[in-house]
N, C-alpha and C positions, 0 to 999 in steps of 0.2 A: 527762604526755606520755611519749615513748620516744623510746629511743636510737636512733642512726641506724642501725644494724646489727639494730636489732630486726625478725624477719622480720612481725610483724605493723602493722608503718608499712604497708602496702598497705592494709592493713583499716581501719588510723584514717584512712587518706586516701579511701575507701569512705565511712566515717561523716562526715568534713567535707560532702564531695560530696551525700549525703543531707541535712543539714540546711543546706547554702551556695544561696545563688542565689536566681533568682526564684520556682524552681518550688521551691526545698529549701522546708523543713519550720519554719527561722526564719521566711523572709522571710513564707511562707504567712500562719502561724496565728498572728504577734505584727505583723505589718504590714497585712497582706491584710485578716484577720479581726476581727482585736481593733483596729485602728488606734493600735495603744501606741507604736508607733516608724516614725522615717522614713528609717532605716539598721540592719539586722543581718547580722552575719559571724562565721563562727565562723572560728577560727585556731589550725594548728597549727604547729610548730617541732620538729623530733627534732632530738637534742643529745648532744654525746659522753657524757655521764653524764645521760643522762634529759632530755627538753625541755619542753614545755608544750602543752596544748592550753588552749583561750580562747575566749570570744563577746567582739563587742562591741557595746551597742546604744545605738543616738541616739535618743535623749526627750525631750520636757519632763522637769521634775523631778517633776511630781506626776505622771504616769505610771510613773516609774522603778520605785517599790517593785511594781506587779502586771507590770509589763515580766522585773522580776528573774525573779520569779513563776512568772511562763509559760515563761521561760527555762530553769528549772529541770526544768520539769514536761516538756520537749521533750525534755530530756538524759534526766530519767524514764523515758520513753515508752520508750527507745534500749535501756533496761537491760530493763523489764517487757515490753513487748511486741514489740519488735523489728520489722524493716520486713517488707513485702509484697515480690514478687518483681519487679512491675513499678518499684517505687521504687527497689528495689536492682539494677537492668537498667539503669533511668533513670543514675542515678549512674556504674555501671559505663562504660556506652558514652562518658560526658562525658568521663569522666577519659581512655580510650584515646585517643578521640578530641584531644583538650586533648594529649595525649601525643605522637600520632602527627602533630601539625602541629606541633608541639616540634622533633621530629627532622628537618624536612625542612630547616635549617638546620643545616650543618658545627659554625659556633661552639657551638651549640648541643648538640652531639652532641662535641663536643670538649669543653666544659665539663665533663656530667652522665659523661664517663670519667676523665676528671682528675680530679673530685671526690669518684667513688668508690672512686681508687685512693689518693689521698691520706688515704682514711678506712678505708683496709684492705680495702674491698668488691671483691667482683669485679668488675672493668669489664662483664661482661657483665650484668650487671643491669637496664641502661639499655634492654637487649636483651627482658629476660625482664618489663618493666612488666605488657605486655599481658595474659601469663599469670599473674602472680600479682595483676591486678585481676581476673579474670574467675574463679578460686581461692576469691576471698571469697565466703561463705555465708551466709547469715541467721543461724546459728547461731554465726559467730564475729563477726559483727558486736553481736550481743547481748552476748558474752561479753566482749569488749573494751571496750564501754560498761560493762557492770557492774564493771570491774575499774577504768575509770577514772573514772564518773561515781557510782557508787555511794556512800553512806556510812555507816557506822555511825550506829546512831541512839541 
């Protein structure tokens, strides 16, 4: 995962958005395709020294081990061949959008500046979503997958 301050949290939240939902890239090709699960979500969390990203997915047990599998080979995918433009457009527009009905709520728009002045960020950030979701490229989206789903082998 990454730290909260890290300026490529937009991009790992780019990459959620790609593989989260109905149309994302889990739910498709391990629920949709393969019928291996009847629940997947990937999960991230930035954290003052580094946080986590995560899937989690509901199976029978004798699914579990090709469910893992495929799972793996999705995050794969992320690192080798990176998305298309319409997928990474798809994503983009969700998250602004998910964003910009966030903000049409005070509380809410009071919170996300509290909390990033508690955490040393500029309060305007809350400000600046839209443009560093729109920022993200194919190309840092692969790179940010390979740095955190990749492995030595």
């Amino acid at each position: 995962g990454l730290e909260l301050n890290d300026p490529e949290r937009y991009t790992l939240q780019v990459i959620q958005a790609i593989l989260a939902g109905q149309g994302g890239r889990l739910f498709v090709e391990l629920r949709d395709k393969a019928s291996l699960a009847y629940s997947v979500s990937p999960m991230r969390m930035e954290g003052l020294e580094g946080g986590y990203f995560g899937a989690y997915i509901g199976c029978s047990p004798e699914k579990a081990g090709k469910a893992l599998a495929m799972m793996k080979e999705e995050f794969r995918k992320l690192c080798e061949s990176g998305v298309g433009e319409a997928e990474l457009a798809r994503a983009q527009r969700y998250l602004i959008g998910k964003h910009d009905i966030e903000l049409q709520k005070n509380s809410n728009i009071t919170s996300a500046i509290l909390f990033d002045e508690i955490y040393g960020i500029d309060y305007m950030e809350t400000y600046r979503f839209s443009e560093r979701i729109r920022a993200v490229n194919a190309g840092s989206i692969r790179k940010l997958a390979t740095r955190l789903f990749a492995r030595p082998r």
